[in-house]
C-alpha positions as a LaTeX table, in Angstrom:
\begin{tabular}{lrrr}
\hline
Residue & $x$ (\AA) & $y$ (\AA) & $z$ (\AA) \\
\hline
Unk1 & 83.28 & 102.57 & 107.16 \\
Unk2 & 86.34 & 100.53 & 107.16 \\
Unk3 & 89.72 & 101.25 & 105.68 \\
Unk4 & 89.97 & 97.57 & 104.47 \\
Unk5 & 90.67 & 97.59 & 100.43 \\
Unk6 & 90.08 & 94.52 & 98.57 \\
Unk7 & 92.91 & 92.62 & 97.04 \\
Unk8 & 92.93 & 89.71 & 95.01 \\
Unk9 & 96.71 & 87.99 & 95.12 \\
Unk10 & 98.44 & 85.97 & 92.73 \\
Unk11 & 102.03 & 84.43 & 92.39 \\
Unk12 & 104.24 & 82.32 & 89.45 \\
Unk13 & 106.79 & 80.89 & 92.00 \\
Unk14 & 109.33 & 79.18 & 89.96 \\
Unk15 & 110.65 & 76.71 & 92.79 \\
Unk16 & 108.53 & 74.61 & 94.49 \\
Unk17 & 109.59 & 74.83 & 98.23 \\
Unk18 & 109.52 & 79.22 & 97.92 \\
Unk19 & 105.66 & 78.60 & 96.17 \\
Unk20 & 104.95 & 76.47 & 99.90 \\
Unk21 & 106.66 & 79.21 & 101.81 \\
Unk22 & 104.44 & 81.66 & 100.12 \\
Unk23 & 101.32 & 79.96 & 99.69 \\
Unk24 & 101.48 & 79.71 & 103.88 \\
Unk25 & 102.53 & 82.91 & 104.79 \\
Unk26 & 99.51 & 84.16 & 102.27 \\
Unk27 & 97.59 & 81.85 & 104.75 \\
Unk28 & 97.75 & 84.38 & 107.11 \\
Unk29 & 96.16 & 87.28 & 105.38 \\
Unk30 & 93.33 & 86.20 & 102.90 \\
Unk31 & 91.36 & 83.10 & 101.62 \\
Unk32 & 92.33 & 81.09 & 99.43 \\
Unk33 & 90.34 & 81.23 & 95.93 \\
Unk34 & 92.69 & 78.53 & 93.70 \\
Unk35 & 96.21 & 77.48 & 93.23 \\
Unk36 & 98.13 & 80.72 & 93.99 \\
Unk37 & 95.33 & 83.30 & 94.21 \\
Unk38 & 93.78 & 84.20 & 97.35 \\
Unk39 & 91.58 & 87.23 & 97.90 \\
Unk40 & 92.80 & 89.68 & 100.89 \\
Unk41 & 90.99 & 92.42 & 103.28 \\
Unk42 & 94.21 & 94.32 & 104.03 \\
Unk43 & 94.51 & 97.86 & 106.04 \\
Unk44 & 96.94 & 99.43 & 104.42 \\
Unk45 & 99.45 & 98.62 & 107.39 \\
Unk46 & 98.51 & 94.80 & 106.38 \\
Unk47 & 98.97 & 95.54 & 103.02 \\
Unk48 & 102.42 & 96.51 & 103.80 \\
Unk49 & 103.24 & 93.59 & 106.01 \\
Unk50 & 102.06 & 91.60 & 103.57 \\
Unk51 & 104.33 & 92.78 & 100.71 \\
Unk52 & 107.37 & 93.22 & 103.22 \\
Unk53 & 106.92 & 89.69 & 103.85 \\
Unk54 & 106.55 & 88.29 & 100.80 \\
Unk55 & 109.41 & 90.45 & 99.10 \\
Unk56 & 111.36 & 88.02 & 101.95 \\
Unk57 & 110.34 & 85.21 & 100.05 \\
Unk58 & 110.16 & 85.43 & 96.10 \\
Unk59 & 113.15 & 85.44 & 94.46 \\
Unk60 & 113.63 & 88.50 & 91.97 \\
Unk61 & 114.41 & 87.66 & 88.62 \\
Unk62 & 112.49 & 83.91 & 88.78 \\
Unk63 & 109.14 & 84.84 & 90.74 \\
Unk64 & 106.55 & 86.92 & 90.37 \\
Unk65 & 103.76 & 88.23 & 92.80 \\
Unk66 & 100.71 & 90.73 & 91.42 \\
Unk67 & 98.83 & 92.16 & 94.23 \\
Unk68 & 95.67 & 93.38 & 92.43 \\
Unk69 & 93.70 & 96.26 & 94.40 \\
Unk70 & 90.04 & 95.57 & 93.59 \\
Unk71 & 89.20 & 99.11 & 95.85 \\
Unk72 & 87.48 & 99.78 & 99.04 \\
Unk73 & 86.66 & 96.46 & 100.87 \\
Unk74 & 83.02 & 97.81 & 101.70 \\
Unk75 & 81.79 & 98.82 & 98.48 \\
Unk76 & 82.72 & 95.91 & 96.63 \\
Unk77 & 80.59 & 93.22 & 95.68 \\
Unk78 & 83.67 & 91.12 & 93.89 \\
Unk79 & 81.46 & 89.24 & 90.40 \\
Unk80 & 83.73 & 85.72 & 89.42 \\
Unk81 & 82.76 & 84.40 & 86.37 \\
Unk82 & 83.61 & 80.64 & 86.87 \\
Unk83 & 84.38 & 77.88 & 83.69 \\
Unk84 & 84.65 & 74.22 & 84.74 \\
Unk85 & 83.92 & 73.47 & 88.69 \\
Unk86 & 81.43 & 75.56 & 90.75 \\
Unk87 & 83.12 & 78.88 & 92.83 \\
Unk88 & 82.04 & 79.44 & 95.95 \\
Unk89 & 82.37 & 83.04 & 97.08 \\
Unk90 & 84.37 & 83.65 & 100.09 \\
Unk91 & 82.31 & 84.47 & 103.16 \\
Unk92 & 84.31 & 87.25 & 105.47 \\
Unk93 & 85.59 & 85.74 & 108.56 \\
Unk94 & 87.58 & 86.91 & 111.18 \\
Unk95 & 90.90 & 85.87 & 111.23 \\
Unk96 & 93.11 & 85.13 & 114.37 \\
Unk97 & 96.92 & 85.45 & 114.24 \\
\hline
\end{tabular}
């Protein structure tokens, strides 16, 4: 059993070059689902990286960031209910840094 939880990841980033700063740095620790929501596998040390990171990057006051725990990465079987074009669920991959 891993100790991976699910996250899904979304962000308002109110100036343009911070939303490219984030949207790359989130690069590195999920897929990306749509404009400014990717879905994460995160360890709980990830998870922490992750928010140390992106606490470097938003701007408080002006941004905003919701990192949405979905629960353990195993057990769930994520259902998107999709209006307008066709989702494609995100196959797990691994992911090199």
């Amino acid at each position: 059993m891993s100790d991976e939880r699910l996250f899904i990841v979304t962000y308002d980033i109110a100036d343009q070059k911070r939303w490219r700063r984030v949207f790359k740095a989130m690069q590195g620790y999920g897929e990306w689902l749509q404009l400014s929501v990717f879905q994460c596998r995160l360890t709980r040390r990830r998870r922490q990286e992750l928010e140390t990171r992106l606490r470097g990057l938003v701007k408080n006051g002006e941004d905003h960031v919701l990192l949405i725990d979905v629960g353990s990465a195993d057990r769930i079987e994520l259902a998107v209910e999709s209006i307008g074009k066709t989702f494609a669920k995100v196959e797990r991959q691994p992911v090199v840094i």
